[in-house]
N, C-alpha and C positions, 0 to 999 in steps of 0.2 A: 443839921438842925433847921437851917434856912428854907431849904430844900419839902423836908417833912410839913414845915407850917405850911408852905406853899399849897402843898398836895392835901394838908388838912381843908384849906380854904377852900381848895377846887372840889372837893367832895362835899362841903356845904354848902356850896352854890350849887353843883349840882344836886343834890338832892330838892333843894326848895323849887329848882323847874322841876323835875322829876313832880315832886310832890304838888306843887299847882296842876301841871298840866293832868296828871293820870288820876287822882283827884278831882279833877273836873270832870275828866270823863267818862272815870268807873264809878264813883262815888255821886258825887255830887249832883250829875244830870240825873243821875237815876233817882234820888232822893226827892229833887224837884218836881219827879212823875207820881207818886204816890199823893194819894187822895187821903190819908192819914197821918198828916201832917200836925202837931199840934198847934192851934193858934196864940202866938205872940203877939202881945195888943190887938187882938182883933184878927191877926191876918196868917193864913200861911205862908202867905210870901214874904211875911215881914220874919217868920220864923229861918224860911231858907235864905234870905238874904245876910242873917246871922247869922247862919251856919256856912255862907260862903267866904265874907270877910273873915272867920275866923280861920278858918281853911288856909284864904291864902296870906294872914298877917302872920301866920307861922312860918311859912315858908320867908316872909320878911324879914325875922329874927333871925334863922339861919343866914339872912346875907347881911345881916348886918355883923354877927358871929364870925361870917370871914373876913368883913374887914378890919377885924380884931385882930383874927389870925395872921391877916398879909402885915400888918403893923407890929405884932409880937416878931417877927422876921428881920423886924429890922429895928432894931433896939437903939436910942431907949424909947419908954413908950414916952408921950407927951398929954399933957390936959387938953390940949387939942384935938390932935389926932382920933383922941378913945371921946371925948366929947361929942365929934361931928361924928364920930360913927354909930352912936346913938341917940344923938339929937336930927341925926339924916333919917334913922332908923323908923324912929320915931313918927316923924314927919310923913315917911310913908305907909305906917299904921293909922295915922289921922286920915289921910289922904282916902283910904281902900274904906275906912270905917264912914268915913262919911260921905263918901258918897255908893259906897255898897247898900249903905241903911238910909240913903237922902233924908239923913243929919238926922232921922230916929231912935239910931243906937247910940246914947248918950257920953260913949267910951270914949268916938270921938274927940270931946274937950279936954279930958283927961291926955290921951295919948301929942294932942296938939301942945299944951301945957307943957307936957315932958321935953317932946320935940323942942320947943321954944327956948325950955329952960337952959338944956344942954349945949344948942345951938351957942346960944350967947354967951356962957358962961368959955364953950370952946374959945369963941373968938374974941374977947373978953382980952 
């Protein structure tokens, strides 16, 4: 069982490089090149700067998802452990959100909030 979480883990981490990197490069750059872009507040690039943050905050959730995993491995779980793995998580959705969107996309506060909460109440 130990074994299987392990290899659950290493398949969600790898997937979210997989999915940032080839994402970036099949997807994403090419979207950046098109002149039919819709304008979000005003801008196209305020549209693909949203659509890049979201990109790669998924791929954030998948690792955060395995530190879940590598934790289910090893039992029991703690308010801890599954805390800072989503107040970490978190933290690095704030992190990509604001400065992907220089503090425009207002999700930022929200996801930092989270971050905060979890954090603390982990080490609490």
């Amino acid at each position: 069982m130990q074994a299987a979480l392990y290899f659950a883990a290493l398949l969600a981490t790898a997937t979210g490089v997989a999915h940032s990197l080839l994402g970036e490069r099949y997807i994403l750059t090419r979207l950046a090149r098109r002149e039919d872009l819709p304008r979000i507040m005003g801008s196209a690039e305020f549209t693909m700067q949203t659509l890049r943050f979201a990109w790669h905050v998924t791929s954030i959730a998948w690792w955060g998802f395995a530190a879940i995993l590598v934790q289910l491995a090893h039992p029991p779980l703690t308010v801890r452990g599954i805390g800072l793995a989503i107040g970490l998580t978190f933290i690095a959705h704030f992190l990509v959100a604001l400065f992907a969107s220089r503090g425009r996309h207002l999700s930022w506060i929200a996801f930092l909030l989270i971050g905060a909460i979890a954090t603390w109440v982990a080490l609490e």
